[in-house]
C-alpha positions as CSV (number, residue, x, y, z in Angstrom):
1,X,137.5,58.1,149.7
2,X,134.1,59.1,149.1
3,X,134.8,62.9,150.6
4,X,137.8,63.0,147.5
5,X,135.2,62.9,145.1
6,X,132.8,64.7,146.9
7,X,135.3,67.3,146.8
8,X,137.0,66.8,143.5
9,X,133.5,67.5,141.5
10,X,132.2,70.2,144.2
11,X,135.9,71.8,142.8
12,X,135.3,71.3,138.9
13,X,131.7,72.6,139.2
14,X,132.9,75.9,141.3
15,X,135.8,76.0,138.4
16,X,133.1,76.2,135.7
17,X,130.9,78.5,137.2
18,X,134.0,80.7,138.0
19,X,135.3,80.8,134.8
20,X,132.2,80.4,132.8
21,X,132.0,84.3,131.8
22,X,135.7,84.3,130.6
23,X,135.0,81.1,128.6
24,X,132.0,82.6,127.0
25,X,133.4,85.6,125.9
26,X,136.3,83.9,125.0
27,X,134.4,81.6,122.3
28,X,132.9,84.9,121.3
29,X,135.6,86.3,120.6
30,X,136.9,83.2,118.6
31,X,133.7,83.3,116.4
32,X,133.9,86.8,115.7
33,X,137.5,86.1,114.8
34,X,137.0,83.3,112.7
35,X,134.7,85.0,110.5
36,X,136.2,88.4,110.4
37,X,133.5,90.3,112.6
38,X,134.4,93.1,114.6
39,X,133.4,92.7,118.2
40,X,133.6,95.9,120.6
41,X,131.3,95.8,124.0
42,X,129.9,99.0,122.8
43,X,127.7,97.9,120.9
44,X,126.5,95.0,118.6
45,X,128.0,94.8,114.9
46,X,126.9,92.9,112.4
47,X,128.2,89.8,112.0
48,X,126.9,86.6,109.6
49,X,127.9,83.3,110.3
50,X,126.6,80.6,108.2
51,X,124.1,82.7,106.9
52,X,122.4,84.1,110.4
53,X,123.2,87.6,112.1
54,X,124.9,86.6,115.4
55,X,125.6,90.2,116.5
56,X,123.6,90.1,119.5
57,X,124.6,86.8,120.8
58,X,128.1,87.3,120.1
59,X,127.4,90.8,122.1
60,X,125.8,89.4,124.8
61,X,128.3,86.7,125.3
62,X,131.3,89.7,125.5
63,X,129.8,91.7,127.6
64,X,129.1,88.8,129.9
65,X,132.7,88.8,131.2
66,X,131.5,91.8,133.3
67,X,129.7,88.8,135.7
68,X,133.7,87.9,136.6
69,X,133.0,90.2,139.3
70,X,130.2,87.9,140.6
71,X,131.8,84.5,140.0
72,X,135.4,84.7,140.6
73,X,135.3,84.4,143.7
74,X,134.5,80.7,143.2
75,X,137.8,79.9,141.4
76,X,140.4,79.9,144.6
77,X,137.9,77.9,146.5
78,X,137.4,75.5,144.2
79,X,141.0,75.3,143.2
80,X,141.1,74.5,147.3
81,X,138.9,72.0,147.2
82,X,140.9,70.3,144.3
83,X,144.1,70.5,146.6
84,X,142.5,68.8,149.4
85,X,140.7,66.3,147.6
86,X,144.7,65.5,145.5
87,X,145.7,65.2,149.3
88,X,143.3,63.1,150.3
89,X,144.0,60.5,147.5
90,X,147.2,60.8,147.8
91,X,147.0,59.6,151.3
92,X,144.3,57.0,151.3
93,X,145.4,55.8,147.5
94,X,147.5,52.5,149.0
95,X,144.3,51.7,151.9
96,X,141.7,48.7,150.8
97,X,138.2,50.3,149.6
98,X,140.0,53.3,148.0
């Protein structure tokens, strides 16, 4: 049993990393939204939020979808290892010790 959630966090950490550009540029895009900023990858507007110019971070954190290419590789195997490690519980859930 101890494999299953070996397996099941190596999974959810290879998820996160996967998906970690998409979410970033995701809540980017949100803040931008939110308080009516224009947000392009070509370059940085100016955008105030709470008082502070966030136009490079919220830059930054767009154009880092482009590392998708790097990381998404990541997301079918640990979608995998979640399978497996589902499997494994499954099948051991009814055995003492699990």
């Amino acid at each position: 049993m101890k494999t299953a959630k070996t397996m099941f966090w190596l999974g959810l950490v290879m998820l996160l990393i996967g998906f970690g550009p998409l979410i970033s540029g995701m809540i980017a895009m949100q803040l931008a939204s939110a308080n009516g900023c224009e947000l392009n990858e070509a370059y940085a507007n100016t955008c105030m939020i709470l008082g502070a110019d966030w136009s490079e971070t919220l830059y930054t954190m767009t154009v880092g979808i482009w590392f998708m290419f790097f990381t998404f590789w990541l997301i079918p195997i640990g979608a995998i290892l979640w399978i497996v490690a589902l499997v494994s519980w499954l099948k051991n859930r009814g055995q003492p010790g699990a």
